[in-house]
C-alpha positions in Angstrom: 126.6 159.7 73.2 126.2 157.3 75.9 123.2 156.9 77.9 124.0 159.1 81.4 121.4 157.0 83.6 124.1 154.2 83.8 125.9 153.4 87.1 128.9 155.1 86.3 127.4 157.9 86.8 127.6 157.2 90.8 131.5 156.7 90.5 133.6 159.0 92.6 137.3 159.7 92.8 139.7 157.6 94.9 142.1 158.6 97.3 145.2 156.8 94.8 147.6 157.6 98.3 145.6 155.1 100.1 145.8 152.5 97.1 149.2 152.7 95.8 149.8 148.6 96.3 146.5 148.4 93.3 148.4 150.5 90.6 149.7 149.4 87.8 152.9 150.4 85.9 153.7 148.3 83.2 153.7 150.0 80.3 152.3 146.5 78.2 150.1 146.1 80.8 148.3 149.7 80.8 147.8 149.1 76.4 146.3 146.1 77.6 143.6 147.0 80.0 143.1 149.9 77.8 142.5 148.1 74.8 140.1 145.7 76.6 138.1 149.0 77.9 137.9 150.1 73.9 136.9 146.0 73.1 133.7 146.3 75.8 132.8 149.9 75.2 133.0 150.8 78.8 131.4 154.2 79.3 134.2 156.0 80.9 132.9 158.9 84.0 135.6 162.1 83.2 136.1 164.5 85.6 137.4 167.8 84.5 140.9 169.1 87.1 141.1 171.1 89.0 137.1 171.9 89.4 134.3 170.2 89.7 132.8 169.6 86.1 132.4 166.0 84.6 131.2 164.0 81.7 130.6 160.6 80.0 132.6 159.0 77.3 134.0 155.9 75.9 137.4 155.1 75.3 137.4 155.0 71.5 141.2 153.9 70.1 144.6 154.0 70.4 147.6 155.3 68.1 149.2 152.8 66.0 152.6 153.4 68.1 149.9 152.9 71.5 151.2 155.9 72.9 148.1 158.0 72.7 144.4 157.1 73.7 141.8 159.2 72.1 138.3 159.8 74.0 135.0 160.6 72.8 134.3 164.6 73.3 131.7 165.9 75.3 128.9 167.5 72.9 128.9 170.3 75.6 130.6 172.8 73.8 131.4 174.9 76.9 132.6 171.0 78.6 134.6 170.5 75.6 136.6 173.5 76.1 137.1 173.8 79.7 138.4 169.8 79.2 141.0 171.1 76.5 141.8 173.5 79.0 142.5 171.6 81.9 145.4 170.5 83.6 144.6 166.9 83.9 141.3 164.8 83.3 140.6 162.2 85.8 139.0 158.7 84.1 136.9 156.6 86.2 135.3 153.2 84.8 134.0 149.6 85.9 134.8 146.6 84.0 134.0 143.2 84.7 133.0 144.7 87.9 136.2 145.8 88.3 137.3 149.5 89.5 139.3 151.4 87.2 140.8 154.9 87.6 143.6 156.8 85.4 144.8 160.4 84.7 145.3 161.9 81.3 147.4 165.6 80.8 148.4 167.3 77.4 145.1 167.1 76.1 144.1 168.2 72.5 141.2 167.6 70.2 141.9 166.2 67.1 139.3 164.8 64.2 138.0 161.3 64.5 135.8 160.0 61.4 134.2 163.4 61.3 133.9 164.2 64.9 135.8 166.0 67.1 138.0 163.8 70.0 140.0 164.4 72.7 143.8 162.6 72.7 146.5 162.4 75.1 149.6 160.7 76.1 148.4 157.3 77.7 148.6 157.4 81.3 152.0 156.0 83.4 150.0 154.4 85.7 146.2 153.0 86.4 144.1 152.4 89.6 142.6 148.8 89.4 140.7 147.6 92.0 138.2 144.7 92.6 137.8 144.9 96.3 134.2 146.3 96.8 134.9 147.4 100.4 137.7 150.0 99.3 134.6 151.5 97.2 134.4 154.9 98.8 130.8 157.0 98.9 131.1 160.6 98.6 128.7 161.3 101.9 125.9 163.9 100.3 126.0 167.3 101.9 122.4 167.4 102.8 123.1 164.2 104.8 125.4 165.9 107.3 126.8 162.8 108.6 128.7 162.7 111.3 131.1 160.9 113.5 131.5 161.6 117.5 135.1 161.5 118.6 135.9 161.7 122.4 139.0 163.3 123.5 140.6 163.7 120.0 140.5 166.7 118.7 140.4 169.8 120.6 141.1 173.7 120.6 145.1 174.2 120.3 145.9 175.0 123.3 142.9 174.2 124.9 143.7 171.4 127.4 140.4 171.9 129.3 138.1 170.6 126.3 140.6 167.4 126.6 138.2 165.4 128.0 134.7 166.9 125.5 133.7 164.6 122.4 133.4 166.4 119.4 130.8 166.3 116.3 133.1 165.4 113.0 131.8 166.2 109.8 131.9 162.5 107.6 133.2 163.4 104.0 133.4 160.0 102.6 132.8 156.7 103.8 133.4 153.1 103.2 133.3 149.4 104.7 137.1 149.9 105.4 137.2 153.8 106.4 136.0 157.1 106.0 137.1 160.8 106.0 136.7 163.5 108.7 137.2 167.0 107.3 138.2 169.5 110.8 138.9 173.1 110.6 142.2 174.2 110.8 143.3 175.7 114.2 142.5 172.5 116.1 145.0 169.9 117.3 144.5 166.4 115.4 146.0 162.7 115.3 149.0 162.3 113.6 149.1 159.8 110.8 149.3 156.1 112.5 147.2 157.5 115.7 144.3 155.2 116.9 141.3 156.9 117.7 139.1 154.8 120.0 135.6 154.1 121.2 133.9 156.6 118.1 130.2 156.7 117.1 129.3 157.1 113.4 126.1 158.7 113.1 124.3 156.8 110.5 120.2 157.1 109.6 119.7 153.9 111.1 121.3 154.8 114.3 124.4 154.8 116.1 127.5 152.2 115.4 130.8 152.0 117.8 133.9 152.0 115.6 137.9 152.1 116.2 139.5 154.3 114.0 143.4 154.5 112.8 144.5 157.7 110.7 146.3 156.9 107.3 146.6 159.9 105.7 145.9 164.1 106.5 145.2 166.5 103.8 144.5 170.3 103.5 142.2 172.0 101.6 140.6 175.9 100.8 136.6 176.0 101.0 134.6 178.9 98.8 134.3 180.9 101.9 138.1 181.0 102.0 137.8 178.5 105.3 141.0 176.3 105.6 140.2 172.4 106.6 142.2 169.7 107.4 141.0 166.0 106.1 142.2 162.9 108.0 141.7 159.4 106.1 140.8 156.9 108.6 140.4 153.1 108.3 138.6 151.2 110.7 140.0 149.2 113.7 138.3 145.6 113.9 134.6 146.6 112.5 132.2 143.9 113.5 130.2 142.7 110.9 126.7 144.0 112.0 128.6 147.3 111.6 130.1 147.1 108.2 126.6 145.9 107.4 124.9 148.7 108.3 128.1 150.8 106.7 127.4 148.6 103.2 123.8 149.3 103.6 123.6 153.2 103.7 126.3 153.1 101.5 123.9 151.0 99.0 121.2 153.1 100.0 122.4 156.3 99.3 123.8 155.6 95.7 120.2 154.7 95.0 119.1 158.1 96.1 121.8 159.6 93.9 121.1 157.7 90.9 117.1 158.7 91.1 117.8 161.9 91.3 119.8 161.8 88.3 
């Protein structure tokens, strides 16, 4: 089994709808890049949909007819099941320092030269992405980052908080955006919006950024809480910001990694 101290550990999941323009869809070219993770035994991060339970692997072969990839198994046996259970398995990968993401459904274990493996259909379409500023860190919890947003999102209905900045809870964040999750029940930007004149509450201190809202997305918390999540890029970040943006990002990932 591959060593789990390596980097890819530290991978998280894209946002594909912000990255559709780095997908591919060629059918030659997906066997292609496949083959070449097989060739450098790229240790492949899996994480298990829906839920929240992932696992390293490598990308052992494809069929003779390259219409099905077969993965290494997790030696979890309680992993292995809930990943032949699933609905999907997301793949997340780096080679040659490129970022690579896929999804794999109809999975089934089959034997490979006395081990178990998992196969599936190979994927119609693959996330491959070089730019390291569309890199996204999942913000810790414990971190509570924050953004302050003045006169953007308020009580619906509520046109005398207009004018009162607001505390935004930071779920991701990267040198070209990040994502606010807001409970549902307030009034938000609509997709395109500018938001101006925000403060991102990093560790090091405060940094003034212009946001423009991409995407919005819904989802259910444990506590049966409803949120909505906006994807923001930023406006015209000076580069002492996305410095500082790089370096916590750079930071944190360090913090994750000892821990694990």
């Amino acid at each position: 089994m591959p060593d789990q101290t390596d980097d890819t550990l530290a991978l998280e999941p894209l946002h594909e709808d912000e990255l559709a323009h780095y997908l591919l869809r060629g059918r030659q070219q997906i066997r292609h890049l496949l083959q070449d993770m097989i060739d450098a035994r790229a240790l492949i991060s899996i994480h298990i949909l829906p839920g929240s339970l992932s696992f390293l692997s490598t990308l052992l072969m494809l069929s003779e007819d390259e219409e099905w990839l077969f993965l290494d198994a997790s030696p979890s046996e309680a992993i292995h099941r809930r990943a032949l259970e699933a609905e999907r398995l997301l793949c997340i990968t780096q080679l040659n320092k490129i970022r690579i993401q896929f999804r794999v459904s109809g999975i089934t274990e089959v034997p490979l030269e006395g081990r178990p493996a998992l196969t599936a259909p190979l994927p119609s379409e693959i996330l491959r992405l070089q730019r390291r500023d569309a890199f996204r860190l999942v913000v810790p919890i414990s971190h509570k980052l924050k953004c302050l947003l003045p006169e953007s999102i308020r009580e619906t209905g509520g046109a005398e908080n207009r004018d009162k900045a607001v505390e935004i809870l930071v779920i991701d964040v990267s040198a070209s955006g990040l994502s606010l999750e807001i409970p549902v029940g307030k009034t938000v930007p609509g997709v395109g919006d500018t938001i101006k004149d925000c403060s991102l509450k990093l560790p090091g201190g405060l940094i003034s950024v212009n946001l423009e809202v991409r995407n919005h997305g819904r989802r259910i918390l444990g506590d049966g809480r409803e949120m909505i999540r906006l994807g923001c890029s930023f406006i015209g970040l000076p580069t002492h910001a996305a410095n500082q943006i790089q370096r916590y990002i750079y930071q944190t990932e360090r913090e994750i990694r000892a821990r694990l």
